[in-house]
C-alpha positions in Angstrom: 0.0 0.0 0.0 1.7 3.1 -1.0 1.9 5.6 1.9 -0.4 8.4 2.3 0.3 12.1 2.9 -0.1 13.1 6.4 -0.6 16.4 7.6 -0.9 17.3 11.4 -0.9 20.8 13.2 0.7 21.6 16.6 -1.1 24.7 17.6 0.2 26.6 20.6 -2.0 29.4 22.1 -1.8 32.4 24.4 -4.6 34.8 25.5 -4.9 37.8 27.0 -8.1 39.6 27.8 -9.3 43.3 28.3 -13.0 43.9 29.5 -15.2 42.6 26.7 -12.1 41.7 24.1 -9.5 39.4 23.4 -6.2 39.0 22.2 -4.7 36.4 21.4 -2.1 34.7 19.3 -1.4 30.9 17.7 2.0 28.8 17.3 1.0 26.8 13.8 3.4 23.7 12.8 1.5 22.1 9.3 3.9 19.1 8.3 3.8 16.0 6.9 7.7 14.7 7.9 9.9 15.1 10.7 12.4 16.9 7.8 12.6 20.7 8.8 12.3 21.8 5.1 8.6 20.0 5.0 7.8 21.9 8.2 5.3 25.2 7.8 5.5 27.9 10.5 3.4 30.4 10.8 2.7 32.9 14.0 -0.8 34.5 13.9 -2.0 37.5 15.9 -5.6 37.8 17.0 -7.9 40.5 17.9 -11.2 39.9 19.2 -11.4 36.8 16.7 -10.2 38.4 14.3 -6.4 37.5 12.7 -4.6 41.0 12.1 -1.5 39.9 11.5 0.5 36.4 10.5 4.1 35.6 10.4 5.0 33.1 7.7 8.3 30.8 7.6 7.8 30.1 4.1 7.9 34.1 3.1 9.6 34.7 6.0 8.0 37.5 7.0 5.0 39.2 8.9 1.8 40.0 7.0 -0.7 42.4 7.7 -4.3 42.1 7.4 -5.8 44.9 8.9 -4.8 48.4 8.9 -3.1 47.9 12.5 -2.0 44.6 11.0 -0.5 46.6 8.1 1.1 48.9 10.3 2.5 46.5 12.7 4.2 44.3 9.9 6.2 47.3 8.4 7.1 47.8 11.8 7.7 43.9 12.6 9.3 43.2 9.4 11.9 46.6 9.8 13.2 44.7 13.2 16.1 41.7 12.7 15.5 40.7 15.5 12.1 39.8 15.7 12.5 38.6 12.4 14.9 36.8 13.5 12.6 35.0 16.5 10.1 33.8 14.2 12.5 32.7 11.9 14.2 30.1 14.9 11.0 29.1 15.8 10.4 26.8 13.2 13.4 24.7 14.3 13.4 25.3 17.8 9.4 24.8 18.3 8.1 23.0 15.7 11.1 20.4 14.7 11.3 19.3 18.4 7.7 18.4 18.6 6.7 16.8 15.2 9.7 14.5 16.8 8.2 13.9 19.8 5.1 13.4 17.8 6.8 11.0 15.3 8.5 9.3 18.2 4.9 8.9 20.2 2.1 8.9 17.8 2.5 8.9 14.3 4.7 6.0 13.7 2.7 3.8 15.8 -0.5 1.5 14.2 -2.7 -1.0 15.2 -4.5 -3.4 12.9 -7.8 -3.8 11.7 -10.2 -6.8 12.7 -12.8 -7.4 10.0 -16.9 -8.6 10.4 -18.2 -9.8 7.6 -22.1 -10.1 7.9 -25.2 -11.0 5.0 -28.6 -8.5 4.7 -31.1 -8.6 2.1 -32.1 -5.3 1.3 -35.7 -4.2 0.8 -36.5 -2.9 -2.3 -33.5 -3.6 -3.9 -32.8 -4.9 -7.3 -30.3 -7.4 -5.9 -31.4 -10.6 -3.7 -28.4 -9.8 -1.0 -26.1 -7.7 -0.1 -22.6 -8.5 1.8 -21.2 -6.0 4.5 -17.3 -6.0 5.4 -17.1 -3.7 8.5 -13.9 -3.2 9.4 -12.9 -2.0 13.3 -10.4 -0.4 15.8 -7.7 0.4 13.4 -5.0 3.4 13.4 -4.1 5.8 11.4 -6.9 6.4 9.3 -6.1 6.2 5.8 -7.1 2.1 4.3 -8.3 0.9 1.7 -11.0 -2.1 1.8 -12.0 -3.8 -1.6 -13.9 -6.8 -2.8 -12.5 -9.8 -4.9 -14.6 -12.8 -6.6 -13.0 -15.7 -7.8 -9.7 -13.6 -7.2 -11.0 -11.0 -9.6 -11.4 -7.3 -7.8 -14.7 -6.3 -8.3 -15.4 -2.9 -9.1 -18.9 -2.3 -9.5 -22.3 -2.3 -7.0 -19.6 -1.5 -4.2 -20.1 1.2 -1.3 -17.7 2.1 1.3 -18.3 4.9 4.0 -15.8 7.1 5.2 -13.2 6.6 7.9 -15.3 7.3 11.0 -13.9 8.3 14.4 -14.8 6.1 17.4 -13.9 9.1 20.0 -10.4 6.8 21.2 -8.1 7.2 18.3 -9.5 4.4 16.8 -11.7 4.3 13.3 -14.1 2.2 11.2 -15.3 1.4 8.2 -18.1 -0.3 6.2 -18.1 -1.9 2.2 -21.2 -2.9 1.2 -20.9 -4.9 -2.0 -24.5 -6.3 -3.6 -24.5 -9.2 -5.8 -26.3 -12.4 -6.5 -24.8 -15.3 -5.0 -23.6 -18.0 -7.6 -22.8 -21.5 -7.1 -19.3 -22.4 -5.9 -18.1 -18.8 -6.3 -15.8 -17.2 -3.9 -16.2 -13.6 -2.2 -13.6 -12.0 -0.2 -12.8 -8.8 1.2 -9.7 -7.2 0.9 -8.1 -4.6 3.6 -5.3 -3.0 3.0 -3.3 -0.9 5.8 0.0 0.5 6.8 0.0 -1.9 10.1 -0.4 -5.0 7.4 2.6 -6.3 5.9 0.4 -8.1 3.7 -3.2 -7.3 2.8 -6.0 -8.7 5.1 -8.5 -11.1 3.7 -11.1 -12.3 4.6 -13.6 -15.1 2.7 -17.2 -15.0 3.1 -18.4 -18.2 3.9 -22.3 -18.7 3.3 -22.9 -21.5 6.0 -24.5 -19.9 9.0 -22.6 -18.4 11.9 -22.0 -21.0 15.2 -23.9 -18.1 17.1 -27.0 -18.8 14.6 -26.2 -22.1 15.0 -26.4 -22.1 18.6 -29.8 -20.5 18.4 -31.1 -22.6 16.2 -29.9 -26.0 18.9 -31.6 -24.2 21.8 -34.8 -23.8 19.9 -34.9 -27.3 18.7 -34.2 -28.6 22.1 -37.2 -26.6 23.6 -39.5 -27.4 20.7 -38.5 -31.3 21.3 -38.7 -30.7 25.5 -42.1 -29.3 24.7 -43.3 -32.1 22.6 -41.9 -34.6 25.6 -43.8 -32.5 27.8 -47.4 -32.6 26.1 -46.9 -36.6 25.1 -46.1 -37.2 28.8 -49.6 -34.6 30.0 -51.5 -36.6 27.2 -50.5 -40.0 28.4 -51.0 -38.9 32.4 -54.7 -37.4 31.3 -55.6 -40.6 29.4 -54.9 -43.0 32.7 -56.8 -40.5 34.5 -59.9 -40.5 32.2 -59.2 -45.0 32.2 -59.5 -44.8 36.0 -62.4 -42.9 36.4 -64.5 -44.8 34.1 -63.4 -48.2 36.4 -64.6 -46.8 39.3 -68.0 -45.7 37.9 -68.9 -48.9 36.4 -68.3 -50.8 39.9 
C-alpha cells in the first residue's frame, strides 16, 4: 500500500483579555515529515477573533491584514531581531515536537479486525447484499476492496468514510450487492500500513456458530415441549381409564 500524505498541526496558544475583548495569538506547525524543510510555520496575531497579522516561515516575513495589522508588519518586518525569532521558531518549536510526535504517535499502528455479515435489502434490485465492517484500526487512511473468484470487483460496491470512534480508533463499512452463484468465492480485501500483507477475509455462506447455537436451543425446547405434552396426554388418558373403572363398579 503506497503511503499516504499526512498532515498534522501543533497549535500553541496564548490569551490575554481586556474587559469585553480578546487577544490572542497561535503557534501553527502544518507538516507532513519530521524533515525541517517539509515543516510550515506560521505565527498568527488575533484580535477579538479576528487575525490582524500572521508571520510566515515560508515568506519569512510578517503579513498584515488589517490596517493595524499593516502597520505592525512594516514595523515587525523593519526589526532583525524579531525577524529573526520567528525565523528560529520553526526549528526550535516545531522540529522538536513533530519529533516527539513522530516518536509517540505517528509512527505507531494498530491493525484492523474485520466482520463480515449477510442482509437482504428491501426494495432492492439485488437478492443480497454483503457487509465488510472493518474495526479499531490506526491511522486512518485504508483501503477495503472486494474480490470474486480472485477477480477485484469494481462495480455495485459502497464504502463509507473513515469514521472516528472518539479513542483514536476508526471504522469502516463496504457494502458490495450481488447475486450469490454457485461455488463462487467472495472476499474482502483490507489493506493498511499496520499489514505487511493485505488482510482477507472469505465469506463463507454457512450460517454463523452463534446462529447455529440459536437454532440448537430452539430445537431442544421445541422437542422438550413435545416430551412435555406426550407425557400430560398419556397422564390425562390413565386418569380419564380410572375414572371410568370406578363408575362402572
Amino acid at each position: 500500500m503506497s503511503s499516504s500524505f499526512i498532515t498534522v498541526l501543533l497549535l500553541f496558544t496564548s490569551l490575554c483579555s481586556t474587559h469585553a475583548f480578546m487577544n490572542f495569538v497561535v503557534d501553527r506547525c502544518v507538516f507532513n515529515s519530521s524533515e525541517l524543510n517539509d515543516i510550515e510555520y506560521s505565527y498568527s496575531m488575533f484580535y477579538s477573533k479576528l487575525e490582524y497579522i500572521r508571520f510566515s516561515s515560508s515568506l519569512g516575513k510578517f503579513v498584515g491584514y488589517t490596517e493595524m495589522g499593516v502597520m505592525n508588519a512594516e514595523r515587525f518586518n523593519n526589526d532583525p531581531s524579531i525577524l529573526a525569532t520567528r525565523k528560529a521558531q520553526k526549528e526550535r518549536y516545531c522540529l522538536n515536537n513533530i519529533k516527539l510526535w513522530y516518536q509517540n504517535v505517528l509512527t505507531k499502528s494498530v491493525k484492523p479486525y474485520v466482520v463480515m455479515s449477510s442482509t437482504t435489502p428491501s426494495g432492492g434490485h439485488h437478492p443480497d447484499m454483503l457487509v465488510c465492517s472493518v474495526y479499531k484500526f490506526y491511522p486512518k487512511t485504508i483501503k477495503v476492496s472486494w474480490t470474486r473468484d480472485g477477480q477485484e470487483v469494481s462495480s455495485d460496491v459502497t464504502t463509507t468514510e473513515e469514521l472516528e470512534d472518539g479513542d483514536w480508533y476508526y471504522q469502516t463499512h463496504s457494502h458490495l450487492e450481488y447475486t450469490p452463484r454457485s461455488g463462487e468465492k467472495i472476499s474482502c480485501v483490507v489493506e493498511h500500513a499496520s499489514l505487511k500483507e493485505p488482510l482477507i477475509t472469505d465469506w463463507n455462506p454457512s450460517m454463523p456458530e452463534s446462529e447455529r447455537n440459536k437454532l440448537a436451543i430452539g430445537a431442544s425446547g421445541l422437542i422438550l415441549g413435545l416430551i412435555l405434552t406426550l407425557a400430560g396426554f398419556i397422564y390425562y388418558k390413565r386418569k380419564a381409564r380410572g375414572r371410568i373403572l370406578v363408575s362402572s363398579n
